[in-house]
N, C-alpha and C positions, 0 to 999 in steps of 0.2 A: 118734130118729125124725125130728127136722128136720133132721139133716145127709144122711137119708136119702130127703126129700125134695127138699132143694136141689140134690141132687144128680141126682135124676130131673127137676127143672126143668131147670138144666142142659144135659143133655142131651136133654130135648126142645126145648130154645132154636138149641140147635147143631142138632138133627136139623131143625128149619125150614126153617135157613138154606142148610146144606146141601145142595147139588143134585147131587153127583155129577159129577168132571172140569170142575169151576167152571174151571179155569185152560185143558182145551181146547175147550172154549165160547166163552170170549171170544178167545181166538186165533184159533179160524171166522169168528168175528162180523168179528174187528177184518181179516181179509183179505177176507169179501164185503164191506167198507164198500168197499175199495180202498185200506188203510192197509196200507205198508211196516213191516212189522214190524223189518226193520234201519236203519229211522228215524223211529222212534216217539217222539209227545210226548208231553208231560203233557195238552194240552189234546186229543188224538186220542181219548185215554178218557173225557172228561169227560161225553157220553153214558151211561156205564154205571156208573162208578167213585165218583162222588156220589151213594152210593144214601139222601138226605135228600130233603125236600120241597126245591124249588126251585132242586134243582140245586147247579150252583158258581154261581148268581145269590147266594143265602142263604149257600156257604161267604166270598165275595170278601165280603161284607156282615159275616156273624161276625170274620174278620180285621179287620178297621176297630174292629172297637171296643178294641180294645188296639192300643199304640204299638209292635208286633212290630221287634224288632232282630235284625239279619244274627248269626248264632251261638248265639244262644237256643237252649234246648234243650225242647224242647215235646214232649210227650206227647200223643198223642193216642189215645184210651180206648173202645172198639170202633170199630176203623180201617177194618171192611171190608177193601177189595180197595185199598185206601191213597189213595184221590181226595184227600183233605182234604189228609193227609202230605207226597203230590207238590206239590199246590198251594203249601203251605207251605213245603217248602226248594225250591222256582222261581221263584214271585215275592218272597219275604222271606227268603230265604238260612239258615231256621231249620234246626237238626240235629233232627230228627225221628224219635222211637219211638211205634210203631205197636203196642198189643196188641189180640188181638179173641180171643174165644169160641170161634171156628169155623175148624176149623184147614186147611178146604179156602178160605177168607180169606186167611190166612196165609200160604200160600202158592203165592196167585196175587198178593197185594203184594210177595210178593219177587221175582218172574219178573217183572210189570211194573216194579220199581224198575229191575232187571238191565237190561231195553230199553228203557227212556226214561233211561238214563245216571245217576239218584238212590241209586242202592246206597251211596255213600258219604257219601251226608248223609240217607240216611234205612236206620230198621231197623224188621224187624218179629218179635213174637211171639205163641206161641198161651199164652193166660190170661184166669184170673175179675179183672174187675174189681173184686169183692172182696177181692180178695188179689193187690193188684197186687205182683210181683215187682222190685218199687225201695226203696232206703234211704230215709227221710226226707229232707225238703229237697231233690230231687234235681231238681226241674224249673221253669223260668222261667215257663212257662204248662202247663196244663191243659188238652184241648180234647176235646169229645164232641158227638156230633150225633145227633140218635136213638137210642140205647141205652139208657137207663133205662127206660123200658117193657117190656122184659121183666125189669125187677131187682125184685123185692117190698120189697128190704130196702134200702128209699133212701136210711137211716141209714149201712148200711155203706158205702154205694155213694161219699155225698158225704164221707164221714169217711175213708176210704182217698184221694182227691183230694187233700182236707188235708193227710193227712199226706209225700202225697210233691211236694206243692208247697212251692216255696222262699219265708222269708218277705218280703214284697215283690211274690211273683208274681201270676197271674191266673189263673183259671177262667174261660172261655168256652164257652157250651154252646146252642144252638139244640134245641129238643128240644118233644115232643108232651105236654103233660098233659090231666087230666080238666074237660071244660065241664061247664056248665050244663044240658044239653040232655038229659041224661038216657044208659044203658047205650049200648056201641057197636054198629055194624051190622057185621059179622062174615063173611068174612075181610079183615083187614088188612092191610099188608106186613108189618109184623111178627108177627102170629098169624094164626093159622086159627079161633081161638077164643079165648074170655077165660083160658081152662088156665094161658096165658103171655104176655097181655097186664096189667100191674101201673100204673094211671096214678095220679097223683098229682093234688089240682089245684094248681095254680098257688101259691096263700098258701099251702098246708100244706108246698112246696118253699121259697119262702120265709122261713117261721119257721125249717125245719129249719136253712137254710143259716146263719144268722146265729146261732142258736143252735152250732154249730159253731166258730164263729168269724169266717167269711166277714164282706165288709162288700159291701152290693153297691154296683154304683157304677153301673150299666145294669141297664136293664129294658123290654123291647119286647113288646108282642103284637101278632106277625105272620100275625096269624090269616087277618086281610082279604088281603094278599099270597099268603097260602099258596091261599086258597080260590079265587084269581083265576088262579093258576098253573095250580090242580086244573082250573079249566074250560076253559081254555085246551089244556091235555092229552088231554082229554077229547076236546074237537072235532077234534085233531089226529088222534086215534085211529078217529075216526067218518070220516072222510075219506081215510084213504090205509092202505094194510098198513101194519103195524111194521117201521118199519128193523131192517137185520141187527143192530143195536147198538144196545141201549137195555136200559132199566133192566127191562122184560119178560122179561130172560134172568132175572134174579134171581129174579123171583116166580113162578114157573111157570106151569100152565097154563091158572091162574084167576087170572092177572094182572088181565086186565079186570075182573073182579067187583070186587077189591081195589081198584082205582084208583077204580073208582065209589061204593063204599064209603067210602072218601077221602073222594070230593068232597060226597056226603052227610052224613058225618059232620061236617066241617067245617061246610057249611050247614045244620045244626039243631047248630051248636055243641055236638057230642057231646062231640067234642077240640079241644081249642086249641092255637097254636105260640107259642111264646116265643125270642126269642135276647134271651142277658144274659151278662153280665161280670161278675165277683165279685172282692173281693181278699183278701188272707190278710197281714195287715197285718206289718210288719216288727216283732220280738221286743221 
């Protein structure tokens, strides 16, 4: 019965996300911006393709906390449509695997790898981050930004991390747990309802992690940034249309509710944000 369920979560996780020609949606978008699609950057997408709280503000921020070296090979564990990825082998010259869930994802990160010139230092595939498809020891860092909230089984979640990090290496993760403030207000970017939203809070992700093995060596609540972002968006959204490009392509056509939902939830600390760094000590 519970392989029978996970697997219907799954698939309602994927059915979220996906919207149908994800890859020629944002090709529309990215030519009414007035972006040359045969001189495309990393940073041209960066409106749509960091689909986390605070943008690449919060991704350039999670990179700093590890001493990232040119050749490292980084994992990064629901990649989306690959913002974080590109990020990472452009400005830190890292070789980059990319897996995510949702295989209309998948492959609009390899078509934007393809035109922002990244296909060879970055790859992507579709898989459970349960069952990540890598050997042991096989990665310098670890890197996730929003996707455990839809995982129930955070055991497996961080225990597969472990085991395909190298010893020495690093976790890095930016990511949404449960506050204080009581149940969420519902739809969110990642649920329409609690069915496939799964939070944690905070110290119950930190006993798990060390209990694992992990040692942390960072720990941030970015809550106050995140909620400052939220309002800032918010008014942006109250004052002008939605540009052709932005992260409203994702969420469909109750984006708005979602984002306000957001920013609610965050001000009566339903949810909290965290970015931390872990390490997985050498043998």
């Amino acid at each position: 019965m519970k392989d029978s369920e996970d697997r219907q979560t799954r698939q309602a996780v994927e059915s979220h996300y996906g919207q149908g020609k994800i890859l020629d949606m944002l090709l529309n978008a990215l030519r009414a911006a007035g972006k040359d699609l045969d001189r495309l950057r990393p940073a041209d997408l960066a409106p749509v393709d960091l689909f986390h709280i605070r943008g690449r503000e919060a991704t350039v921020e999670l990179a700093g906390r590890a001493s990232l070296r040119p050749g490292w090979r980084v994992l990064d564990v629901g990649c989306g449509l690959g913002g974080s990825a590109r990020y990472l082998a452009t400005e830190w010259k890292c070789h980059v695997t990319g897996i995510d869930l949702t295989d209309e994802y998948i492959e609009a990160a390899k078509a934007l790898a393809e035109l922002t010139g990244l296909a060879g230092v970055t790859s992507f595939l579709q898989g459970s981050a349960l069952d990540l498809p890598f050997a042991a020891d096989s990665f310098d860092i670890v890197w996730t930004e929003h996707v455990q909230m839809n995982i129930a089984d955070k055991r497996a979640f961080y225990s597969e991390i472990f085991r395909v990090l190298a010893p020495g290496g690093r976790l890095l993760f930016h990511d949404i747990f449960q506050g204080d403030g009581g149940a969420l207000y519902y739809p969110v970017p990642w649920a329409e309802d609690s069915t496939i939203s799964f939070l944690a809070t905070p110290a119950e992700v930190l006993v798990m992690l060390e209990d694992l093995g992990f040692r942390i060596l960072d720990w941030q609540d970015k809550s106050r940034q995140s909620l400052t972002w939220f309002t800032a968006a918010a008014e942006k959204l109250k004052a002008a249309a939605p540009l052709p490009l932005g992260l409203h392509l994702l969420m469909g056509g109750n984006a708005p509710l979602k984002l306000a939902n957001n920013l609610r939830n965050l001000a009566e600390q339903r949810f909290v944000v965290v970015q931390a760094a872990a390490g997985k000590e050498n043998s």
